[in-house]
RODO-2510 file (C-alpha; in nm, 4 decimals, decimal comma):
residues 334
     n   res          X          Y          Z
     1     x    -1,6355    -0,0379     0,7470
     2     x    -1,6953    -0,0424     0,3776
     3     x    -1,3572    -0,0719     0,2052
     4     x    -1,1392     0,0497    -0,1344
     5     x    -0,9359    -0,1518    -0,3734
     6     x    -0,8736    -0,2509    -0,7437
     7     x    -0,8834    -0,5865    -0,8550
     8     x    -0,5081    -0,5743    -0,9733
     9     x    -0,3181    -0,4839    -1,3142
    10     x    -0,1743    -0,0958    -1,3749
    11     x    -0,0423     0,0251    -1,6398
    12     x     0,2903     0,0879    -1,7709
    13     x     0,5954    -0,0547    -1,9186
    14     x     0,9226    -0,1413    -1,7386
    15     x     1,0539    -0,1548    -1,3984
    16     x     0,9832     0,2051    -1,3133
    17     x     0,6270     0,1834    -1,3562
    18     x     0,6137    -0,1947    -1,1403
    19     x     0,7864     0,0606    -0,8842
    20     x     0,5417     0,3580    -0,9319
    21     x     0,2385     0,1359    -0,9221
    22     x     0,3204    -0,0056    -0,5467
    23     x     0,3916     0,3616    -0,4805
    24     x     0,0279     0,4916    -0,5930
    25     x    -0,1706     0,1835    -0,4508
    26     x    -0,0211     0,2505    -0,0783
    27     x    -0,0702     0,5648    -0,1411
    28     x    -0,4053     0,5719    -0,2274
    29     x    -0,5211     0,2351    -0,0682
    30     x    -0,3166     0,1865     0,2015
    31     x    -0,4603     0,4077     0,4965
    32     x    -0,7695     0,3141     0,7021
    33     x    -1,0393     0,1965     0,4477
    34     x    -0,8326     0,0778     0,1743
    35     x    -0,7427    -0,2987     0,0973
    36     x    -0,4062    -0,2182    -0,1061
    37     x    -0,3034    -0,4893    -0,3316
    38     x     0,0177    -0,6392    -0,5205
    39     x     0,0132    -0,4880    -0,8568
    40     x     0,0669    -0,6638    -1,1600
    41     x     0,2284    -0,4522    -1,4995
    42     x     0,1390    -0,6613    -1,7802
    43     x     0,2905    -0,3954    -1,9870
    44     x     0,6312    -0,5044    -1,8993
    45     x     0,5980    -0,8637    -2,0974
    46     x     0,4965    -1,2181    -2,0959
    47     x     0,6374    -1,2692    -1,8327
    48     x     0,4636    -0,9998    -1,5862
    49     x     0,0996    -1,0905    -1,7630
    50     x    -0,1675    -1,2858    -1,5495
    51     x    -0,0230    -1,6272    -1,7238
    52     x     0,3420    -1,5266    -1,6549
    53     x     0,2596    -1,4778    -1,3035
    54     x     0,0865    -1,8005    -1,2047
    55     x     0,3710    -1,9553    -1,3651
    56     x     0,5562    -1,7879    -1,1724
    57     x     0,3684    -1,9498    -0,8495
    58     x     0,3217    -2,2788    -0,9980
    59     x     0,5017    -2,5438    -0,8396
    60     x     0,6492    -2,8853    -0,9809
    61     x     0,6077    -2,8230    -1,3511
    62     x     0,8150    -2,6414    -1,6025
    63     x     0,7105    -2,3880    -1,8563
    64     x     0,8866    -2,2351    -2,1851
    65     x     0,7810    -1,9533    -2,4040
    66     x     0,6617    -2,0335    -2,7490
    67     x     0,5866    -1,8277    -3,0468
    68     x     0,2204    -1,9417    -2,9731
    69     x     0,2341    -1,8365    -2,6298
    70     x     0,3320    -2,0261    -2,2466
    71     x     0,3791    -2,3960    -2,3078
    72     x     0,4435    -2,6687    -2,0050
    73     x     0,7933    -2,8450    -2,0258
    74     x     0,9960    -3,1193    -1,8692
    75     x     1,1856    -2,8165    -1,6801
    76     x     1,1429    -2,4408    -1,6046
    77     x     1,2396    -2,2766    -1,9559
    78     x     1,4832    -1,9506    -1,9286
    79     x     1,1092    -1,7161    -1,9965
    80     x     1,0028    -1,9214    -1,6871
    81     x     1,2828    -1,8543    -1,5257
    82     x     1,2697    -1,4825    -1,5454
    83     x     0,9255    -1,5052    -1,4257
    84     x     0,9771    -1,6432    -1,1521
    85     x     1,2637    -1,4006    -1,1233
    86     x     1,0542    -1,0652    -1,1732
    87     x     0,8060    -1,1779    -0,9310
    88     x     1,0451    -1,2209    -0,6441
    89     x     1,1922    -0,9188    -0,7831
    90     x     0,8818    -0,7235    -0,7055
    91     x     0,8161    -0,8974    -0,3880
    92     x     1,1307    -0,7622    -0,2861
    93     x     0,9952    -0,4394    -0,3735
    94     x     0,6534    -0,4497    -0,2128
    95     x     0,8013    -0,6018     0,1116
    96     x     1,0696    -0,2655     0,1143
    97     x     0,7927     0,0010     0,0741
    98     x     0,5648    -0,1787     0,2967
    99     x     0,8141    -0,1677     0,5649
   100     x     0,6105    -0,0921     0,9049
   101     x     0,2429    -0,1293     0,7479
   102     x    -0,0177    -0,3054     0,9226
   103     x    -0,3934    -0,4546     0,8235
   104     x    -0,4978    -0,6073     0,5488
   105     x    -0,3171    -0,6651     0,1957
   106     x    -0,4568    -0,8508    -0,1195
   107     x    -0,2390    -1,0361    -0,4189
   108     x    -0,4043    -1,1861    -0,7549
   109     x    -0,3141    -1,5142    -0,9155
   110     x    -0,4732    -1,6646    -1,2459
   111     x    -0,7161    -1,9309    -1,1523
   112     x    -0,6655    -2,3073    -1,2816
   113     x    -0,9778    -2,2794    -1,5758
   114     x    -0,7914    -1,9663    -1,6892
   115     x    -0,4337    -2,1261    -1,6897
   116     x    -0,5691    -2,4493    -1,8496
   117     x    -0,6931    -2,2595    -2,1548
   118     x    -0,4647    -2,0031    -2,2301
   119     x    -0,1255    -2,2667    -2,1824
   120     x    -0,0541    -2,4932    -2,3984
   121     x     0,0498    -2,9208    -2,3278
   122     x     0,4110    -3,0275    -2,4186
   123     x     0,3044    -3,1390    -2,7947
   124     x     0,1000    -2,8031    -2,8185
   125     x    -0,2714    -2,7780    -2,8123
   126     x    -0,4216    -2,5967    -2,4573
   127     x    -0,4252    -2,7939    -2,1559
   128     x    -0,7954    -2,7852    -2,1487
   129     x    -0,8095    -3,0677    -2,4028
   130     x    -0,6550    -3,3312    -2,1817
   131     x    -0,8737    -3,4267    -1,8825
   132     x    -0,5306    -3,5361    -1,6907
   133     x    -0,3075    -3,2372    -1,7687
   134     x    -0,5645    -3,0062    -1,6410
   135     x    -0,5608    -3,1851    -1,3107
   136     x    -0,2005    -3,1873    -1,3043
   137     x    -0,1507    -2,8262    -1,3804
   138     x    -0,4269    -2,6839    -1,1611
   139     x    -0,3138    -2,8878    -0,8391
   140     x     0,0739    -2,7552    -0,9567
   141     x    -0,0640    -2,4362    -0,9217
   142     x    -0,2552    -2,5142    -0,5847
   143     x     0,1032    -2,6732    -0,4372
   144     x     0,2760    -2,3373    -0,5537
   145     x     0,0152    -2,0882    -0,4061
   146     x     0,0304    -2,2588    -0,0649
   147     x     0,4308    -2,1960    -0,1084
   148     x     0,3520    -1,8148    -0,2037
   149     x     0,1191    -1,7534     0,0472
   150     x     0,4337    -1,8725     0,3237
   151     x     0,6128    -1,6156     0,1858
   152     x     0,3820    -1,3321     0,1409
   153     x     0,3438    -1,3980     0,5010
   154     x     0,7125    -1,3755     0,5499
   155     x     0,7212    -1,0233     0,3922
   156     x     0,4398    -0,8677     0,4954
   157     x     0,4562    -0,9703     0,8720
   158     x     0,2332    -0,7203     1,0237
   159     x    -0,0544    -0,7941     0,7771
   160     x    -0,3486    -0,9696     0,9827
   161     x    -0,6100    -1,0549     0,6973
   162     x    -0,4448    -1,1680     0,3619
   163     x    -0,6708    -1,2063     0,0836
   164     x    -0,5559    -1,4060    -0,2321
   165     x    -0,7817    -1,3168    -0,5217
   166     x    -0,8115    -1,6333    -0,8006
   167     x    -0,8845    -1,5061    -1,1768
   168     x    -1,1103    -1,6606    -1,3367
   169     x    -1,1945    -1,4495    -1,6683
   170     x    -1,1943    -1,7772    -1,8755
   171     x    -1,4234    -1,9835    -1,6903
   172     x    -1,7612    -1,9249    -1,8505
   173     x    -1,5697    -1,9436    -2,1838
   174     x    -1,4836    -2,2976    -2,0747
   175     x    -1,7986    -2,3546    -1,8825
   176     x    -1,9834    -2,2898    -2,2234
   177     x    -1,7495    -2,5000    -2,4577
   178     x    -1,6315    -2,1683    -2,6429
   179     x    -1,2542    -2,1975    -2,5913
   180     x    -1,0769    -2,1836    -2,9607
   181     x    -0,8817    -2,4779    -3,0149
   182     x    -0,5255    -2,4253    -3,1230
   183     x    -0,6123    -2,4449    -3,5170
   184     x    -0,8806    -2,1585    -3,4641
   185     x    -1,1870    -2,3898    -3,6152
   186     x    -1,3332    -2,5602    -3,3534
   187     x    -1,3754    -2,5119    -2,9970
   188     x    -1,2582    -2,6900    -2,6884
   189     x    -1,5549    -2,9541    -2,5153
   190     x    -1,7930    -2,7913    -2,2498
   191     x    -1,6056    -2,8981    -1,8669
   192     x    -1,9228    -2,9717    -1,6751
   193     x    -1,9707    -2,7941    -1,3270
   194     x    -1,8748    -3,0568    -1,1243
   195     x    -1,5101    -3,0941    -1,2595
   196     x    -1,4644    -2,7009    -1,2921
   197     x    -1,5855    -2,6944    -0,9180
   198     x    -1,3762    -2,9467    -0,7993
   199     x    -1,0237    -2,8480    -0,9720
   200     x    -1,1273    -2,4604    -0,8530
   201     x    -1,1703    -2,6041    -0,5028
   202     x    -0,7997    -2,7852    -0,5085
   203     x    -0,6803    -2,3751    -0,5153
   204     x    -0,9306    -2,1919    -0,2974
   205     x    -0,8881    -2,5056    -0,0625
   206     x    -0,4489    -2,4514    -0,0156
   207     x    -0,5117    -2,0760     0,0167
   208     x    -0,7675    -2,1568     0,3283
   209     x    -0,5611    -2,3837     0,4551
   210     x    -0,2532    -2,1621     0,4642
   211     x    -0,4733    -1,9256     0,6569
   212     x    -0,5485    -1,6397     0,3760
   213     x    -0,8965    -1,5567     0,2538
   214     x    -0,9765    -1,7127    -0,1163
   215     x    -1,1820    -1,4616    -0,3304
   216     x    -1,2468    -1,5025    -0,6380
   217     x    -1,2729    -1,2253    -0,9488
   218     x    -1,4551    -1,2208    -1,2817
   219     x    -1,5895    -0,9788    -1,4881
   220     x    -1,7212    -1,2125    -1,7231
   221     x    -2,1305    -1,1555    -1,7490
   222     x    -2,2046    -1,5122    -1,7421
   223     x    -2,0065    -1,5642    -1,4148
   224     x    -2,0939    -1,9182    -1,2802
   225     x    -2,0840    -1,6896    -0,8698
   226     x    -2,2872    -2,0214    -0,6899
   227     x    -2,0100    -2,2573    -0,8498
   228     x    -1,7659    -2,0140    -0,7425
   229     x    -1,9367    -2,0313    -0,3724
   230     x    -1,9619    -2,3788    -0,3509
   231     x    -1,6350    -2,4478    -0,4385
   232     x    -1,5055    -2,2325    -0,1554
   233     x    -1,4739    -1,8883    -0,2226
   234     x    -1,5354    -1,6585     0,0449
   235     x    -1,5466    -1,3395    -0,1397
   236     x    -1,6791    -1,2950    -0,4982
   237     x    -1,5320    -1,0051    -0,6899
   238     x    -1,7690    -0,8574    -0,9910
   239     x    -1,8522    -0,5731    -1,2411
   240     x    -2,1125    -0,4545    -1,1021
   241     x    -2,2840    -0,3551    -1,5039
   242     x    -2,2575    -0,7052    -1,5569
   243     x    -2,4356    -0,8422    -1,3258
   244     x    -2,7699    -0,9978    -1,4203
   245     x    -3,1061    -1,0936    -1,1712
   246     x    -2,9776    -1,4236    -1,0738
   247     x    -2,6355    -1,2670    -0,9877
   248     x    -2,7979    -1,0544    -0,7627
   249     x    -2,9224    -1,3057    -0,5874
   250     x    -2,5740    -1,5059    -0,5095
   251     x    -2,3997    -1,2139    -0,4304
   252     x    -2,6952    -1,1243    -0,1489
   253     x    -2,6598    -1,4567    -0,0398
   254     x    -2,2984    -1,4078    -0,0039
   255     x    -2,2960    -1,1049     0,2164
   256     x    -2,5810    -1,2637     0,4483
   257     x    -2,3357    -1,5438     0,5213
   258     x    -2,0663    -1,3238     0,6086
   259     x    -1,8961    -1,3425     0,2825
   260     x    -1,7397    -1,0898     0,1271
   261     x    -1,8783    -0,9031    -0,2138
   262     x    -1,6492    -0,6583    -0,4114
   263     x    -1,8173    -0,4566    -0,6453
   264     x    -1,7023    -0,3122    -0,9670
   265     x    -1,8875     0,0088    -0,9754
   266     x    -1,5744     0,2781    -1,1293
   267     x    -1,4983     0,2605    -1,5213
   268     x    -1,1392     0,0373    -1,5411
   269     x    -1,0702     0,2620    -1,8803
   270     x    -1,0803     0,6562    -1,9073
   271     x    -1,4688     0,7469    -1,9209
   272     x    -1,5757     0,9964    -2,1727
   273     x    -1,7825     1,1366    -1,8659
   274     x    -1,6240     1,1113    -1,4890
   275     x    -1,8163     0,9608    -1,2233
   276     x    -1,8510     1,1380    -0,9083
   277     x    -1,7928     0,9970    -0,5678
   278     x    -2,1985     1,1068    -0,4745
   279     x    -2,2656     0,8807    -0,7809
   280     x    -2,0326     0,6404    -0,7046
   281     x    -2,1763     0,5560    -0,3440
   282     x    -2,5938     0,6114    -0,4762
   283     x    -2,5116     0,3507    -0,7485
   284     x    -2,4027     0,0855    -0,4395
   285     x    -2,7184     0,2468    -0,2413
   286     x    -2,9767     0,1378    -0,5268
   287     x    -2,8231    -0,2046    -0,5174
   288     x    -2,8710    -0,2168    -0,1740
   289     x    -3,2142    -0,1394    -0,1900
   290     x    -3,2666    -0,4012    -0,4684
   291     x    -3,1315    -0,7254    -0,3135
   292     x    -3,3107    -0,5884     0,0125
   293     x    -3,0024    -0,5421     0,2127
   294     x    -2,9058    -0,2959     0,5191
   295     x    -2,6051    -0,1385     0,4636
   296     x    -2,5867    -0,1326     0,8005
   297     x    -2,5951    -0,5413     0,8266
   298     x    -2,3315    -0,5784     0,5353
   299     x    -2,1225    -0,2754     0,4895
   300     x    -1,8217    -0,3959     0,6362
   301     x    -1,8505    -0,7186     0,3955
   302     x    -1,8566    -0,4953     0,0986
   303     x    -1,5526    -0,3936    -0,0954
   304     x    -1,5411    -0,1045    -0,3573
   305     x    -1,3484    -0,1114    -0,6964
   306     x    -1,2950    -0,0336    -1,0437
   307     x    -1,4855    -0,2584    -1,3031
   308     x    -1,1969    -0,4184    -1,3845
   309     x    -0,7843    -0,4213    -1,3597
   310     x    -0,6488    -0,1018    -1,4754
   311     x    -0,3592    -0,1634    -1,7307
   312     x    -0,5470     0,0054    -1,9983
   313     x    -0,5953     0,3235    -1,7958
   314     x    -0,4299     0,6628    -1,8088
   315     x    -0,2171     0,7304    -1,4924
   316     x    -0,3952     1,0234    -1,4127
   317     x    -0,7382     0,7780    -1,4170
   318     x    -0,5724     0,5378    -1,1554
   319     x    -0,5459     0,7728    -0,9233
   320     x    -0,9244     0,9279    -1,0268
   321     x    -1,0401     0,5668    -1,0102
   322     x    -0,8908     0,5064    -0,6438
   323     x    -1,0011     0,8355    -0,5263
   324     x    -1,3382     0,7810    -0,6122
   325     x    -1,3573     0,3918    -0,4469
   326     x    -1,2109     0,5461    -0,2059
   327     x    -1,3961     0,8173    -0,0963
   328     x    -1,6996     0,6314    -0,2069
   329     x    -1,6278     0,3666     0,0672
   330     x    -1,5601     0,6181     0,3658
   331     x    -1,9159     0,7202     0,2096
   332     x    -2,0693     0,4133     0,2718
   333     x    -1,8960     0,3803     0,6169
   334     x    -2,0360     0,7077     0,7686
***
């Protein structure tokens, strides 16, 4: 069975909308076919963005607030604090109005690449720039998702396949040397594929090992998917537009290994013309046909969703946007 999700971030503003966004995803995801999925409300503050939240997870090391953004500290800062805070706030949440549900259930974290260039060291600059901080903060953040994943199990008890989706938006950026450093002028040195692998591999690695399925999303067009494979993700989650010939390929690959492939194929943002769920499921058809696949070999390894999180949407185009991977899944599944 072909199933529906989004890759994770809603929008809106305070509490309310944190509550409303749970309430929508079950709704829409959380039947036979869907994958629903922890949202994340970036609108609420730095401390509900992508950063906030993996600081949230991260173990061991501290983190403050800074004009300039998230910095690393000799101890958890009061911004840390209260992310940390809202995130076990809205676990509380999730594991009330999931009371009773069964299946399968997916929650995001910010991959180490991503973390490493958008949080700054002690004496300011990013992490990127110091070969040992890097390490340090990326297996901090491996420690604290094995921790998470203990208690995601705790809450959700009657959930038998838990994905944890790693995002990596950042990597090619740092793949490719293009990462601003902190004065704006000059850019950040290229991390060579076998350190990015490795350090990736440190996460993916503690989510396996805790049981859960690693995935990891991009929708970056540059997407380094056969690093991501080899350094242990088992499902690779992509805009589908962005995709080039060589993509193609790894994400075949994939899904003839028994991998799992999500694929971006709904606008994430309120399109001047609406796709229709006939649309929807010919555009996955044509890719199909393409990579030479048999939707009949690999449906039940594909997963459909919007391009890209969702925070930027309209409310009434979340619920358009889930309809449509939604009904363009049950599509797919006959």
């Amino acid at each position: 069975m072909t199933l529906a999700s989004a890759v994770g971030s809603m929008p809106g503003d305070d509490q309310a909308a944190y509550d409303d966004a749970v309430r929508v995803v079950l709704d829409q995801l959380g039947e036979g076919g869907g994958l629903p999925h922890l949202p994340e409300v970036p609108g609420r503050g730095a401390t509900a963005t992508m950063t906030g939240r993996a600081l949230a997870v991260m173990a061991e090391l501290g983190a403050d607030l800074q004009p300039a953004g998230w910095r690393l500290t000799d101890a958890p800062g009061v911004d840390h604090r209260r992310a940390r805070s809202l995130l076990s706030q809205d676990l509380d949440t999730l594991e009330e109005l999931t009371d009773g549900y069964t299946g399968v259930f997916k929650v995001q974290v910010a991959g180490p690449w991503t973390l490493a260039a958008t949080v700054e060291k002690p004496r300011g600059d990013k992490v990127l720039s110091d070969y040992g901080a890097r390490r340090e903060l990326a297996q901090a953040l491996a420690e604290g998702v094995r921790t998470h994943v203990r208690d995601l199990r705790r809450r959700l008890p009657g959930v038998d396949r838990l994905v944890v989706q790693v995002d990596e938006p950042v990597l090619p950026a740092v793949l490719g040397g293009r990462v601003p450093t902190a004065s704006g002028f000059g850019r950040h040195r290229t991390v060579h594929p076998p350190e990015a692998s490795e350090t990736l591999g440190w996460v993916l690695a503690a989510i396996a090992d805790e049981g859960a399925e690693p995935w990891v999303h991009t929708c970056a067009a540059d997407a380094p998917l056969a690093l991501l494979r080899t350094s242990g993700a088992r499902g690779l989650s992509v805009d589908l537009a962005m995709t080039s010939a060589a993509d193609h390929d790894v994400l075949a690959e994939a899904l003839e290994a028994g991998e799992t492939v999500a694929l971006g194929v709904v606008p994430s943002l309120d399109p001047a013309t609406e796709p229709t769920d006939t649309g929807v499921t010919e555009s996955v058809l044509r890719w199909l046909d393409m990579v030479g696949l048999d939707l009949a070999e690999v449906g039940d390894r594909l997963v459909l969703t919007p391009s890209c999180g969702l925070a930027g949407a309209s409310p009434a185009w979340v619920r358009r946007a889930l309809t449509l991977v939604r009904t363009g899944a049950a599509n797919l599944s006959g």
